[in-house]
PDB file of N, CA, C, O and CB in Angstrom:
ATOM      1  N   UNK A   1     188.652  -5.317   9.015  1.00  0.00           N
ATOM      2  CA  UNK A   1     188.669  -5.642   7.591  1.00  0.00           C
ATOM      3  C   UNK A   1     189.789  -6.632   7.334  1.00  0.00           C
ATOM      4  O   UNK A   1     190.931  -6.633   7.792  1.00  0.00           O
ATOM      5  CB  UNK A   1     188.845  -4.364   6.719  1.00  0.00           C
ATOM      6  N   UNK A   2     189.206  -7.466   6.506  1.00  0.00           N
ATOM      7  CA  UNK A   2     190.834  -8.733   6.159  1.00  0.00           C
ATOM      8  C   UNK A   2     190.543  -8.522   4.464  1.00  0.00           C
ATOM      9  O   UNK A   2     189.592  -8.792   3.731  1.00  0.00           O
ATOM     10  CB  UNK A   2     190.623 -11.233   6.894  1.00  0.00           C
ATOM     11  N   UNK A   3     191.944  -7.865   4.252  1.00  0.00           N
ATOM     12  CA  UNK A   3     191.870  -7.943   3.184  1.00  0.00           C
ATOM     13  C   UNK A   3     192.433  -9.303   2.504  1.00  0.00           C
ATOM     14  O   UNK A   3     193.553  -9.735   2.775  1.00  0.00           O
ATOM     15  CB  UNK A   3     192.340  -6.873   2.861  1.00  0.00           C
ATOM     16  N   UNK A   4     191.575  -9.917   1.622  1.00  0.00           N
ATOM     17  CA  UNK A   4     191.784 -11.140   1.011  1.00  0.00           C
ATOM     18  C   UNK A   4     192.569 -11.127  -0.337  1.00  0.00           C
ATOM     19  O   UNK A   4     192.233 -11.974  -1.164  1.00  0.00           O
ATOM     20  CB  UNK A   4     190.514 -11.727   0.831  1.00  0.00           C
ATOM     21  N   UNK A   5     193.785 -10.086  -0.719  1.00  0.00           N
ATOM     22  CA  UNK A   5     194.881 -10.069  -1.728  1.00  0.00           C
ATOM     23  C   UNK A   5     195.031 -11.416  -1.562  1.00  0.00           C
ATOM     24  O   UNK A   5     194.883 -11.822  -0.409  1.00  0.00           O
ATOM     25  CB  UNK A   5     196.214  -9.137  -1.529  1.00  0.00           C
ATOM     26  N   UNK A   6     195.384 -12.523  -2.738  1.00  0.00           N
ATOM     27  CA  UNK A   6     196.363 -13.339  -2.136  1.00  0.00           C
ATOM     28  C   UNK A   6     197.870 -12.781  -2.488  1.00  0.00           C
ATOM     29  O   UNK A   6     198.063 -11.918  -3.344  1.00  0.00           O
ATOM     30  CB  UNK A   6     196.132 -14.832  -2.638  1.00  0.00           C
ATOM     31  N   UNK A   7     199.122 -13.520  -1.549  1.00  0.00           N
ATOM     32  CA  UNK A   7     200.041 -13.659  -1.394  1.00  0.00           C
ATOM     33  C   UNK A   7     200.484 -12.279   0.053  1.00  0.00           C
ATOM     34  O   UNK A   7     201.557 -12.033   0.603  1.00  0.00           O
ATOM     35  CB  UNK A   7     200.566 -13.750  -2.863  1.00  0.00           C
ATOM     36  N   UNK A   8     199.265 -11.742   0.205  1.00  0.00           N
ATOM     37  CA  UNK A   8     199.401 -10.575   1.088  1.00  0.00           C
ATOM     38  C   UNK A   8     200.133 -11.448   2.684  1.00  0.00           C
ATOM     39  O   UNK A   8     199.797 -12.517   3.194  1.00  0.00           O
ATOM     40  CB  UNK A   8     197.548  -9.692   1.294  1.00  0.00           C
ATOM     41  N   UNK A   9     200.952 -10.690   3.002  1.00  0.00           N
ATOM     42  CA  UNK A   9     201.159 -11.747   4.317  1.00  0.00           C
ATOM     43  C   UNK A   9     200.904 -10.427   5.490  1.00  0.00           C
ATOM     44  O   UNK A   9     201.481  -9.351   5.331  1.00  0.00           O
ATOM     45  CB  UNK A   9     203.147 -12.723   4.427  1.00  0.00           C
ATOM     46  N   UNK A  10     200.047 -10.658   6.568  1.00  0.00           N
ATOM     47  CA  UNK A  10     199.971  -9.706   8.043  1.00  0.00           C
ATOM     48  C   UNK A  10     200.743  -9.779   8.446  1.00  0.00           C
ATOM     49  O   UNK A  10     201.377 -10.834   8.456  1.00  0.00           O
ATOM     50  CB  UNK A  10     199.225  -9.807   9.088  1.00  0.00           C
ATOM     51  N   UNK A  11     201.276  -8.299   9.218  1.00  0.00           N
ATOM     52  CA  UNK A  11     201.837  -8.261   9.854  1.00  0.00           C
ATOM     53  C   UNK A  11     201.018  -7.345  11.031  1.00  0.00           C
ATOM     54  O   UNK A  11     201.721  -7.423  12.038  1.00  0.00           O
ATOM     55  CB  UNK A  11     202.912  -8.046   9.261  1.00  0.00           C
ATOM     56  N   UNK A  12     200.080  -6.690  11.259  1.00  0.00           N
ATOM     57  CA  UNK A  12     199.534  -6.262  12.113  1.00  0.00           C
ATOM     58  C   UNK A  12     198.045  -5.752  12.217  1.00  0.00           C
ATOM     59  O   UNK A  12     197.704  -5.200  11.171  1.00  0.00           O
ATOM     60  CB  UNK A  12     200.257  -5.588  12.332  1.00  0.00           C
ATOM     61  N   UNK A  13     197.311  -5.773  12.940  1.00  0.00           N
ATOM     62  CA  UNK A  13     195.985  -5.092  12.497  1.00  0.00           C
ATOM     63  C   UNK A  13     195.261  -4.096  13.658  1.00  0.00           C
ATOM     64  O   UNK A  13     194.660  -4.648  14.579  1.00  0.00           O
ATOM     65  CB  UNK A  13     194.906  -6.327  12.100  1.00  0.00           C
ATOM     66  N   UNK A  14     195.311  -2.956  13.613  1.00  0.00           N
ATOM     67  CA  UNK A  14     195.365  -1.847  14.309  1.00  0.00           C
ATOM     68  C   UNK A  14     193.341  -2.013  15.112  1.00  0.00           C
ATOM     69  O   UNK A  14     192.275  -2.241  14.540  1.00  0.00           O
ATOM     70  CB  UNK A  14     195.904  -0.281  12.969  1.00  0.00           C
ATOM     71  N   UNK A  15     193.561  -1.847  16.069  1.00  0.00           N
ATOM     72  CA  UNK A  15     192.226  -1.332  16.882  1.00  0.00           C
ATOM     73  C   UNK A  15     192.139  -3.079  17.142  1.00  0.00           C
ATOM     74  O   UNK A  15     192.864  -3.663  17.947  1.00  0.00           O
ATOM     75  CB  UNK A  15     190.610  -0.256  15.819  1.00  0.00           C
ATOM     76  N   UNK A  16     191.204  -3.683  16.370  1.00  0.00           N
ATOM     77  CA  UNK A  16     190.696  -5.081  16.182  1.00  0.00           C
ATOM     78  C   UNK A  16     189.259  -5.600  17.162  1.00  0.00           C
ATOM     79  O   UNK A  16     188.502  -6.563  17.037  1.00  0.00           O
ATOM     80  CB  UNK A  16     192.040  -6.043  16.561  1.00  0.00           C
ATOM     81  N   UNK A  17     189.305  -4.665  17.985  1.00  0.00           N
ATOM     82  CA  UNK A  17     188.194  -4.779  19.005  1.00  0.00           C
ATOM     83  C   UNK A  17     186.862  -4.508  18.724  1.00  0.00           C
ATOM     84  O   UNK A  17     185.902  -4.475  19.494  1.00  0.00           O
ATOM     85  CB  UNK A  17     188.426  -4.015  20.000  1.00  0.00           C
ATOM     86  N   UNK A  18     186.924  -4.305  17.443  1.00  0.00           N
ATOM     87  CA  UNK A  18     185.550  -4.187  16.898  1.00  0.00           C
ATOM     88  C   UNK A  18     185.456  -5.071  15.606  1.00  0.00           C
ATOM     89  O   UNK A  18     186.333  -5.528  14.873  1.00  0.00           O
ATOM     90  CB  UNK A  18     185.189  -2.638  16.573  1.00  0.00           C
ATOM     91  N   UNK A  19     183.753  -5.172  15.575  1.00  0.00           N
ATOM     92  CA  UNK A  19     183.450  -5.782  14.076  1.00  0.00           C
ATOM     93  C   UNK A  19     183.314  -4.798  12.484  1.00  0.00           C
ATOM     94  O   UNK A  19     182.789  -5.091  11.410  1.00  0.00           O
ATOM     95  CB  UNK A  19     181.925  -6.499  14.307  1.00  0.00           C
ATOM     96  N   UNK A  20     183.808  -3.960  12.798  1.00  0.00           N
ATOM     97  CA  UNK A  20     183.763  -2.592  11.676  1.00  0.00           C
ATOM     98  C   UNK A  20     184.713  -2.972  11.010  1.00  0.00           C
ATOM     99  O   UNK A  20     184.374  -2.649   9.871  1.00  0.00           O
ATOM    100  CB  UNK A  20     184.005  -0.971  12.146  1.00  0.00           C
ATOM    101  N   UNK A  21     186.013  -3.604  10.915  1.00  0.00           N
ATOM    102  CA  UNK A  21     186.989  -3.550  10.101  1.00  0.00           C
ATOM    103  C   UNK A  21     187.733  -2.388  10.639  1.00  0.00           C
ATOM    104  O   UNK A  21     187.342  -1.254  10.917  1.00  0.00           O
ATOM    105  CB  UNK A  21     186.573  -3.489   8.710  1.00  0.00           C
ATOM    106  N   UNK A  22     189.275  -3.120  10.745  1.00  0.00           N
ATOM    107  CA  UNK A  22     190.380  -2.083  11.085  1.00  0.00           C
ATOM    108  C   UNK A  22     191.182  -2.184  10.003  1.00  0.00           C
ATOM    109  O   UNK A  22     190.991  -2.914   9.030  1.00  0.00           O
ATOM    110  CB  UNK A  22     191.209  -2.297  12.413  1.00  0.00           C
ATOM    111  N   UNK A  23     192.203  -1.341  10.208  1.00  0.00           N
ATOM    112  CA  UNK A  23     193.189  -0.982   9.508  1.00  0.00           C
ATOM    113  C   UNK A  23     194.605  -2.209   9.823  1.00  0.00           C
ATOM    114  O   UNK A  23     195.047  -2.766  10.827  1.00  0.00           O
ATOM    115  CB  UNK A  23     193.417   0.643   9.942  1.00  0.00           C
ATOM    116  N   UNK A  24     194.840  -2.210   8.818  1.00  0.00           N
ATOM    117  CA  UNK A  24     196.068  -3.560   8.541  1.00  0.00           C
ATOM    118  C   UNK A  24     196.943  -3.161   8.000  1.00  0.00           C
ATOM    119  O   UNK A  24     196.877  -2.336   7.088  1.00  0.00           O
ATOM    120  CB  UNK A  24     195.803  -4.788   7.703  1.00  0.00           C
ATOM    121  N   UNK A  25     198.214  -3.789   8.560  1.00  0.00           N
ATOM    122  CA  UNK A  25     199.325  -3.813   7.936  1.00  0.00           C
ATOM    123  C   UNK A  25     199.940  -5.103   7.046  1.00  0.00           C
ATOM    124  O   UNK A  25     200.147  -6.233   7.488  1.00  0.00           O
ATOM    125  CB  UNK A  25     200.080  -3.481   8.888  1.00  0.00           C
ATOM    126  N   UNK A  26     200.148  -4.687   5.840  1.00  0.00           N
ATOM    127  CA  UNK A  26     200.456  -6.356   5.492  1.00  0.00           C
ATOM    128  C   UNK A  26     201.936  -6.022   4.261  1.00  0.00           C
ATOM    129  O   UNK A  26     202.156  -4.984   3.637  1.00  0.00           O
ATOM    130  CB  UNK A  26     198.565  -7.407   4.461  1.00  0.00           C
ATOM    131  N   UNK A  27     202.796  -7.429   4.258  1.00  0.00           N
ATOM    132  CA  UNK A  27     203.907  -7.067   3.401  1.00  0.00           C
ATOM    133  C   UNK A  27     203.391  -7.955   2.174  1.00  0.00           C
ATOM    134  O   UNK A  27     202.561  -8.862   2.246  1.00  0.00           O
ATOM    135  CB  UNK A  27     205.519  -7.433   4.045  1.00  0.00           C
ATOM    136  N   UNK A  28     204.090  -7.480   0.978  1.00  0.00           N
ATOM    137  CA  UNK A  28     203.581  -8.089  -0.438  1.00  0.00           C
ATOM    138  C   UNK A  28     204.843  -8.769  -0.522  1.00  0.00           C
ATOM    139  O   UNK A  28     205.860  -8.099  -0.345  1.00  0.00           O
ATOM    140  CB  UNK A  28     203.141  -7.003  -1.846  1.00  0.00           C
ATOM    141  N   UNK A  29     204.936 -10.049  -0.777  1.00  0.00           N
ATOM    142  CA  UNK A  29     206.970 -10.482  -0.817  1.00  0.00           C
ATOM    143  C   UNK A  29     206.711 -10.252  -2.778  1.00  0.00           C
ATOM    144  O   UNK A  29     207.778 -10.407  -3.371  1.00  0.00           O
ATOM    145  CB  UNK A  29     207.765 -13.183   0.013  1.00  0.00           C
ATOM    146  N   UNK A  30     205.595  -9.954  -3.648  1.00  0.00           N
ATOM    147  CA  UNK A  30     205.712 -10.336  -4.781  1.00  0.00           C
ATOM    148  C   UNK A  30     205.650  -8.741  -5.586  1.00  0.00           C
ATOM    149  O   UNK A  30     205.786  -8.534  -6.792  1.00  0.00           O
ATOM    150  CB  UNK A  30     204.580 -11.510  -5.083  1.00  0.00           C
ATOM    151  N   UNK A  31     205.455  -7.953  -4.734  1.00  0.00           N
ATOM    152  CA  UNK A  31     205.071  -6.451  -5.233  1.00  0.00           C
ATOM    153  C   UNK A  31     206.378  -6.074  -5.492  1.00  0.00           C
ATOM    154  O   UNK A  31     207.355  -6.561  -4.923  1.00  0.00           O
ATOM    155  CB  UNK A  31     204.263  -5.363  -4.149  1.00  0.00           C
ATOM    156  N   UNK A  32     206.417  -4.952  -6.601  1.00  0.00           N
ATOM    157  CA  UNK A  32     207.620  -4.352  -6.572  1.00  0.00           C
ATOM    158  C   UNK A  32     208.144  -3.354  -5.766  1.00  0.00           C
ATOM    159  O   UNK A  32     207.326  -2.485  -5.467  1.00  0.00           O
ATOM    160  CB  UNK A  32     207.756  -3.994  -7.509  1.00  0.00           C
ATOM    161  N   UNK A  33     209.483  -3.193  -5.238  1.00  0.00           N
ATOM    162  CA  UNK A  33     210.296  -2.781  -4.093  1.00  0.00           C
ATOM    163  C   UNK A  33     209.507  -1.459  -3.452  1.00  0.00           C
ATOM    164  O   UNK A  33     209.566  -1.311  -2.231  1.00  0.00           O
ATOM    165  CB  UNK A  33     211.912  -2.433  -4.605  1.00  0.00           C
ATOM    166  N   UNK A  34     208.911  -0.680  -4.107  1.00  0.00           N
ATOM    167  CA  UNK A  34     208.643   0.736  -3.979  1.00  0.00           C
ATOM    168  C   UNK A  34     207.314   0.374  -3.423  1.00  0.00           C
ATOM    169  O   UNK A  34     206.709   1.217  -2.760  1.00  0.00           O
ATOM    170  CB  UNK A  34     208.725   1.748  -5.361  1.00  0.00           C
ATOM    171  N   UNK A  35     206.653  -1.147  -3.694  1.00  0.00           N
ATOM    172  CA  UNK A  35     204.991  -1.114  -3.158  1.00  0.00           C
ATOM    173  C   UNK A  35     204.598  -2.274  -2.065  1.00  0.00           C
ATOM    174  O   UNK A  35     203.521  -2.706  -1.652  1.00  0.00           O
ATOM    175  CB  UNK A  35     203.877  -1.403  -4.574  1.00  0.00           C
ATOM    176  N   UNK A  36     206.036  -2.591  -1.777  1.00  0.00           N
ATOM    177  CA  UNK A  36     205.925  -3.623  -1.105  1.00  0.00           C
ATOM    178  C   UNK A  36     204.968  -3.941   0.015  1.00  0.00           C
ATOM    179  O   UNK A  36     204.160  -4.870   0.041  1.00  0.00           O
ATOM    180  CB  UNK A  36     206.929  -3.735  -0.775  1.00  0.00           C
ATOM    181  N   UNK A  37     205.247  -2.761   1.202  1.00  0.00           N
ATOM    182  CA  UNK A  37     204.092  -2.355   2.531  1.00  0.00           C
ATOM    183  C   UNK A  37     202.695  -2.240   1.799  1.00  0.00           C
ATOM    184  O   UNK A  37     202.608  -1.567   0.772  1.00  0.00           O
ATOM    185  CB  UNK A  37     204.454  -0.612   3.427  1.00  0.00           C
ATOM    186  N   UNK A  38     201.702  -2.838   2.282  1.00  0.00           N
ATOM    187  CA  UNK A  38     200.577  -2.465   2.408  1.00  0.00           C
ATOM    188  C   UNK A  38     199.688  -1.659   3.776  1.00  0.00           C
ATOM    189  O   UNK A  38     200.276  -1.601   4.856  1.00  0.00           O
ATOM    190  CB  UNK A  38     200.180  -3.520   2.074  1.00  0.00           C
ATOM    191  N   UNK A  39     198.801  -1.285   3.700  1.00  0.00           N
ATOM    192  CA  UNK A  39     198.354  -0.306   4.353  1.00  0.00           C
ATOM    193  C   UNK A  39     196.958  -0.831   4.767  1.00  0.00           C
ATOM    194  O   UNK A  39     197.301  -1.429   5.787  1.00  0.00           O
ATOM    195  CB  UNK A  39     198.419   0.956   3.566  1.00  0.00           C
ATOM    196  N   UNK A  40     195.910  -0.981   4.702  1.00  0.00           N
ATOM    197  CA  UNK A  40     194.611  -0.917   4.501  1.00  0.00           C
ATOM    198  C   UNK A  40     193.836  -0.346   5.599  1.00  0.00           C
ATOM    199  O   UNK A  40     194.129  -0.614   6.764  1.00  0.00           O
ATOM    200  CB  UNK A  40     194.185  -2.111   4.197  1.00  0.00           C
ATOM    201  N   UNK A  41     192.811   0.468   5.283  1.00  0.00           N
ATOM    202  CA  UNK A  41     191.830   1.265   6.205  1.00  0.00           C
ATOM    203  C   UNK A  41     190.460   0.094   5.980  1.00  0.00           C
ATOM    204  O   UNK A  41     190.308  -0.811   5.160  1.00  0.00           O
ATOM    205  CB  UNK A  41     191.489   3.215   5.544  1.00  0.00           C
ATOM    206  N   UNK A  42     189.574   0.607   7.136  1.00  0.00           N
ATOM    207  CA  UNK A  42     188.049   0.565   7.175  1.00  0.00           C
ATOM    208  C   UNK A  42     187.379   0.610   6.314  1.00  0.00           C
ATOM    209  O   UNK A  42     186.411  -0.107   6.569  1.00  0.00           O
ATOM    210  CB  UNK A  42     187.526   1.297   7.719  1.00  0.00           C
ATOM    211  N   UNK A  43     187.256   1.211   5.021  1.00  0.00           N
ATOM    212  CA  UNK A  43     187.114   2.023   4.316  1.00  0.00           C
ATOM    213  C   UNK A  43     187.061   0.958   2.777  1.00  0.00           C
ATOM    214  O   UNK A  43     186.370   1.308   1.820  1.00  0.00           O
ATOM    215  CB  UNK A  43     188.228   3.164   4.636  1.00  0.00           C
ATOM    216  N   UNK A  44     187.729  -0.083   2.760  1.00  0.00           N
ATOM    217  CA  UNK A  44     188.585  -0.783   1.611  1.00  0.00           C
ATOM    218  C   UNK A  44     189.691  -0.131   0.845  1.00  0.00           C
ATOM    219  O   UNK A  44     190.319  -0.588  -0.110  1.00  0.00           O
ATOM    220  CB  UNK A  44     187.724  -1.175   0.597  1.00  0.00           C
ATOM    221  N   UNK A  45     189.826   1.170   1.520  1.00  0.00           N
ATOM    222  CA  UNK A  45     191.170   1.415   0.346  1.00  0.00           C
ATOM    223  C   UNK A  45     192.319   1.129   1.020  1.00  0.00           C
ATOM    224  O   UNK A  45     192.221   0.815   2.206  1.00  0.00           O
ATOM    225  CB  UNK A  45     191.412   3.021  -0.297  1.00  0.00           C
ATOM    226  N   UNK A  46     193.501   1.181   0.443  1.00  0.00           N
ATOM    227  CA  UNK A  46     194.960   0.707   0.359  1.00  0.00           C
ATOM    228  C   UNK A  46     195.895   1.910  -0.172  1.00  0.00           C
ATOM    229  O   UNK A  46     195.680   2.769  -1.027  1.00  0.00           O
ATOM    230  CB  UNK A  46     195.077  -0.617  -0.682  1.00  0.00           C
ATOM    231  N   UNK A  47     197.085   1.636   0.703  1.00  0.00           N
ATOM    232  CA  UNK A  47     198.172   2.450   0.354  1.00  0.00           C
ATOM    233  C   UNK A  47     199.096   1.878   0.504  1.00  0.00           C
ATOM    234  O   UNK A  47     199.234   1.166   1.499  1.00  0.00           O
ATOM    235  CB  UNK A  47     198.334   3.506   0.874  1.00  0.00           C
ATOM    236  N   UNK A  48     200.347   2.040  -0.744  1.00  0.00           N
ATOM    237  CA  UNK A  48     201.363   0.917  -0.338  1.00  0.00           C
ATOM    238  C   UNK A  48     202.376   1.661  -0.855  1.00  0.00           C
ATOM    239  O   UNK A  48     202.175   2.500  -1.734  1.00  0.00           O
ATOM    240  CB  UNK A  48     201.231  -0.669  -0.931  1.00  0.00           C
ATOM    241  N   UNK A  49     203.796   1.358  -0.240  1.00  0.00           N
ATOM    242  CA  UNK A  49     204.354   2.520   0.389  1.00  0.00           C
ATOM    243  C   UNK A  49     205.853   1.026   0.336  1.00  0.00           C
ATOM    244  O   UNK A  49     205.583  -0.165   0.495  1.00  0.00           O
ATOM    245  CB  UNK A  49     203.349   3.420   2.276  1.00  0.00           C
ATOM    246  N   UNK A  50     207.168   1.515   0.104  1.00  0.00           N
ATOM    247  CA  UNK A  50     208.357   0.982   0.010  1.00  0.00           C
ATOM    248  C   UNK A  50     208.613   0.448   1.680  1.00  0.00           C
ATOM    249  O   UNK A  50     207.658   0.644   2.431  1.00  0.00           O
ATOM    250  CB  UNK A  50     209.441   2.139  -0.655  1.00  0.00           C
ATOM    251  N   UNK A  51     209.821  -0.193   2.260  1.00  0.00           N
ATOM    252  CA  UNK A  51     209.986  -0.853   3.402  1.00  0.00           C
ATOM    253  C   UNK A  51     210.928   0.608   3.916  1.00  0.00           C
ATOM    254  O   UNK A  51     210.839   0.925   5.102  1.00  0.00           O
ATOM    255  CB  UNK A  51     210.741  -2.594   3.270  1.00  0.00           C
ATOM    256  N   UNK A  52     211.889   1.529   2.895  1.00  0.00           N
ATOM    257  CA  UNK A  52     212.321   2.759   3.934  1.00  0.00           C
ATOM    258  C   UNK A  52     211.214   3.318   3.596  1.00  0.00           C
ATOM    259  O   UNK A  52     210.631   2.893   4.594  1.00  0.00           O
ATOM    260  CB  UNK A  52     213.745   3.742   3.772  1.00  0.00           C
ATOM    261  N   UNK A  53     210.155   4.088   2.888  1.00  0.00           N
ATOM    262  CA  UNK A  53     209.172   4.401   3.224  1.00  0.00           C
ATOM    263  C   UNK A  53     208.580   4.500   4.811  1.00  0.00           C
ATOM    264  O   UNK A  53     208.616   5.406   5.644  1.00  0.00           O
ATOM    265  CB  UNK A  53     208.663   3.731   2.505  1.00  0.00           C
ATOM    266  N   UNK A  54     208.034   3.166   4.825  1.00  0.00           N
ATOM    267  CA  UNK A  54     207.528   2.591   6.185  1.00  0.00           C
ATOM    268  C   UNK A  54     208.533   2.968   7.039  1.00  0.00           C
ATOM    269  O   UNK A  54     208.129   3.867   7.776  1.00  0.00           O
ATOM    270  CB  UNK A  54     207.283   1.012   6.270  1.00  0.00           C
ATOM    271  N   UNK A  55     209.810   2.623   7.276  1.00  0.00           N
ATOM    272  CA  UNK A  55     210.809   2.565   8.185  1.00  0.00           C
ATOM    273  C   UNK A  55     210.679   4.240   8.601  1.00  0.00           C
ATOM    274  O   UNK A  55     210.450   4.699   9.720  1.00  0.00           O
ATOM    275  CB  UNK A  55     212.348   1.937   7.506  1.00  0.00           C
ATOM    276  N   UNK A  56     210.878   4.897   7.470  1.00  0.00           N
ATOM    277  CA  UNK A  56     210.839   6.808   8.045  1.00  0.00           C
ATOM    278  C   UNK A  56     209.657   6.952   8.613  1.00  0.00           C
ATOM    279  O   UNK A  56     209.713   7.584   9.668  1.00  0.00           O
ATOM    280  CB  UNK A  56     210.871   8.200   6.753  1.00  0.00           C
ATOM    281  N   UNK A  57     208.275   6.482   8.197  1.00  0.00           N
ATOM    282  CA  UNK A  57     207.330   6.510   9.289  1.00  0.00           C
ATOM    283  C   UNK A  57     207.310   5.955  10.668  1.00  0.00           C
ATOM    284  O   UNK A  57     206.862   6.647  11.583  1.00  0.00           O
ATOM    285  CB  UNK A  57     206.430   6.079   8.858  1.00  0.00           C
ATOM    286  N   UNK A  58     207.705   4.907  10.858  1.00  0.00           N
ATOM    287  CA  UNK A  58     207.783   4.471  11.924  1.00  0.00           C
ATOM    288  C   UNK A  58     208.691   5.054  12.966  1.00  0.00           C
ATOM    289  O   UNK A  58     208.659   4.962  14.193  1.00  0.00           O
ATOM    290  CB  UNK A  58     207.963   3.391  11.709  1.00  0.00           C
ATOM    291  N   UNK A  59     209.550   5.708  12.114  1.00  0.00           N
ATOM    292  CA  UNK A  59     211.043   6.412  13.278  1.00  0.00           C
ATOM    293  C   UNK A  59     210.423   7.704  13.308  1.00  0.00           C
ATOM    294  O   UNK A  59     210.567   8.225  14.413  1.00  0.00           O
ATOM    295  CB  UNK A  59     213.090   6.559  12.546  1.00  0.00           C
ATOM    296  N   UNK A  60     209.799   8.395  12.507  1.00  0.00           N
ATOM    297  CA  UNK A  60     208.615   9.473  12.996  1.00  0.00           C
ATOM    298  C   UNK A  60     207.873   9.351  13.993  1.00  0.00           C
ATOM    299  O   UNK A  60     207.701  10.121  14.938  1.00  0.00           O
ATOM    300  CB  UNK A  60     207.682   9.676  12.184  1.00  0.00           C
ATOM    301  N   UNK A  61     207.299   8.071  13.705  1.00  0.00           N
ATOM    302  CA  UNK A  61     206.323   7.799  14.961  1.00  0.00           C
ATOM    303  C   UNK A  61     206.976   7.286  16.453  1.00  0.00           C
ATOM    304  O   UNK A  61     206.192   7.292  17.402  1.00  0.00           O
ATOM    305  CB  UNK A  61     205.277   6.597  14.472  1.00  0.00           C
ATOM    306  N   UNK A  62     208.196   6.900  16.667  1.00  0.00           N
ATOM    307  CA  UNK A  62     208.896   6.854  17.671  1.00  0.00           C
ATOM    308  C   UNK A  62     209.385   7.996  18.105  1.00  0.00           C
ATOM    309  O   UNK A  62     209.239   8.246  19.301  1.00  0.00           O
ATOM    310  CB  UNK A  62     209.710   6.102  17.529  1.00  0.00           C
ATOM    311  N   UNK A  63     209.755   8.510  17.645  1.00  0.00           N
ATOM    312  CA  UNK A  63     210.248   9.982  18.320  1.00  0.00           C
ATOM    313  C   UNK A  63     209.175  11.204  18.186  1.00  0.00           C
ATOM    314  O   UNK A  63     209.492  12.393  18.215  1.00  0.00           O
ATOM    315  CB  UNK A  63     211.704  10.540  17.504  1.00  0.00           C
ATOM    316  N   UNK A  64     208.054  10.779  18.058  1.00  0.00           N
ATOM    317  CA  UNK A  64     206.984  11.422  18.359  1.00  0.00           C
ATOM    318  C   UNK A  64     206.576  12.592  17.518  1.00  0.00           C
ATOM    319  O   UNK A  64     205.842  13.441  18.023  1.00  0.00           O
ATOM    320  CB  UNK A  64     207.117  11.750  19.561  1.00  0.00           C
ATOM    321  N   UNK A  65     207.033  12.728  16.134  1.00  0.00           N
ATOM    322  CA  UNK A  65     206.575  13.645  15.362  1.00  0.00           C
ATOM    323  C   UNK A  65     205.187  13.390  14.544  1.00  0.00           C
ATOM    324  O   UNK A  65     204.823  14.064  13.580  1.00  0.00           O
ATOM    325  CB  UNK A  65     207.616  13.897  14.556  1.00  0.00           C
ATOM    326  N   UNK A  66     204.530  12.363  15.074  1.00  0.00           N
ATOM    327  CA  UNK A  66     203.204  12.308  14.669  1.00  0.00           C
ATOM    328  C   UNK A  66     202.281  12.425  15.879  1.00  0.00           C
ATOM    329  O   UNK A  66     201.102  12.321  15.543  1.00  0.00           O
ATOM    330  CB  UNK A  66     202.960  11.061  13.905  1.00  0.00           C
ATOM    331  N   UNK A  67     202.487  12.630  17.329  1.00  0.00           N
ATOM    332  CA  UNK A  67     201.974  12.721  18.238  1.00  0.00           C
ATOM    333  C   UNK A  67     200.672  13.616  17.972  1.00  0.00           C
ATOM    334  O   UNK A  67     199.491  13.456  18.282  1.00  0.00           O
ATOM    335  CB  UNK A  67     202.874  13.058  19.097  1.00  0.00           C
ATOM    336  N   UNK A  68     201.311  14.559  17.319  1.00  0.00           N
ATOM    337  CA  UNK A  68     200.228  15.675  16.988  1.00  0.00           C
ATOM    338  C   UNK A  68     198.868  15.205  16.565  1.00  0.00           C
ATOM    339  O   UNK A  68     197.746  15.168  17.070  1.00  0.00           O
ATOM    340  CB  UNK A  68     200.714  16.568  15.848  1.00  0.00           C
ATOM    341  N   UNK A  69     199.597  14.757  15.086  1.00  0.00           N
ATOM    342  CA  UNK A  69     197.851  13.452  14.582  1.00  0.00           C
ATOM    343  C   UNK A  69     197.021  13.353  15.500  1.00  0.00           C
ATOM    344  O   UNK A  69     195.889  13.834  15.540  1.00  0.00           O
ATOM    345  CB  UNK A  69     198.035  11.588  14.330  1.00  0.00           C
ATOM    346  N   UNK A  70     197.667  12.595  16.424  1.00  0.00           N
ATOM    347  CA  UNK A  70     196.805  11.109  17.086  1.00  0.00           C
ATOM    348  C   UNK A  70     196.310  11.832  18.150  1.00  0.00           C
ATOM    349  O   UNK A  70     195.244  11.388  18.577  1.00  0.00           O
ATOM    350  CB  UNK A  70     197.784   9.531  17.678  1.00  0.00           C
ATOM    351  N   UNK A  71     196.898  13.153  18.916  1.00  0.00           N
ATOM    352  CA  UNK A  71     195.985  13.907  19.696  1.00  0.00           C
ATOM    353  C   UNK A  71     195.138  14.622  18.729  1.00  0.00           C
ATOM    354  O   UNK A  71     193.958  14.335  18.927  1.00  0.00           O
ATOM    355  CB  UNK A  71     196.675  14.848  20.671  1.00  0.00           C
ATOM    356  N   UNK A  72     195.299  15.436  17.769  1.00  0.00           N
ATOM    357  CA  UNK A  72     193.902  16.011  17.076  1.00  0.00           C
ATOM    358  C   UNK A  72     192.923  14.828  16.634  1.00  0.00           C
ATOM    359  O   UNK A  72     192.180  15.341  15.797  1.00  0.00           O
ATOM    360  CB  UNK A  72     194.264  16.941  15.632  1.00  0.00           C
ATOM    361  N   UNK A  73     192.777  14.273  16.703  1.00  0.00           N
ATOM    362  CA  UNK A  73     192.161  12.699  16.101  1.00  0.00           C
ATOM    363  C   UNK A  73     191.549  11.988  17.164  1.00  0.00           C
ATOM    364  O   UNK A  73     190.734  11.097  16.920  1.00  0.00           O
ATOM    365  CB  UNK A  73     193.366  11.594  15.491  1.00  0.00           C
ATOM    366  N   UNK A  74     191.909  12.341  18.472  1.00  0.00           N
ATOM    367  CA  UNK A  74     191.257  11.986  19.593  1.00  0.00           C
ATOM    368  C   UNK A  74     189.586  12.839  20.098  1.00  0.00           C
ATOM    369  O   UNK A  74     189.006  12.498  21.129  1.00  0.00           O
ATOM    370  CB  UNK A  74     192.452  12.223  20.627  1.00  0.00           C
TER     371      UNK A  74
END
């Protein structure tokens, strides 16, 4: 999926190996502070989420407290 927001800028797009539409990461430089991260699923919806927001997820996901997820999800 590409989501076509303008001013949306990518920063990543998860799976991509298919034509279904993946999930994206994108930053808003024009959103306000708290909505800055964007999110987007398969799906068309969106979740947008502050930069420590994101940051506590990501240091979750490094030290492996989401491991769990991604094995039940397998």
């Amino acid at each position: 999926m590409t989501d076509n927001s303008p001013g949306l800028e990518p920063v990543a797009t998860f799976c991509g190996n298919c034509n279904c539409g993946c999930p994206q990461l994108f930053v808003d430089p024009a959103a306000e502070e708290d909505r800055r991260i964007v999110i987007t699923d398969d799906f068309g919806q969106r979740v947008q989420m502050s930069a420590d927001q994101f940051a506590n997820l990501v240091s979750d996901a490094k030290t492996g407290k989401l491991d769990a997820v991604a094995v039940a999800a397998a």
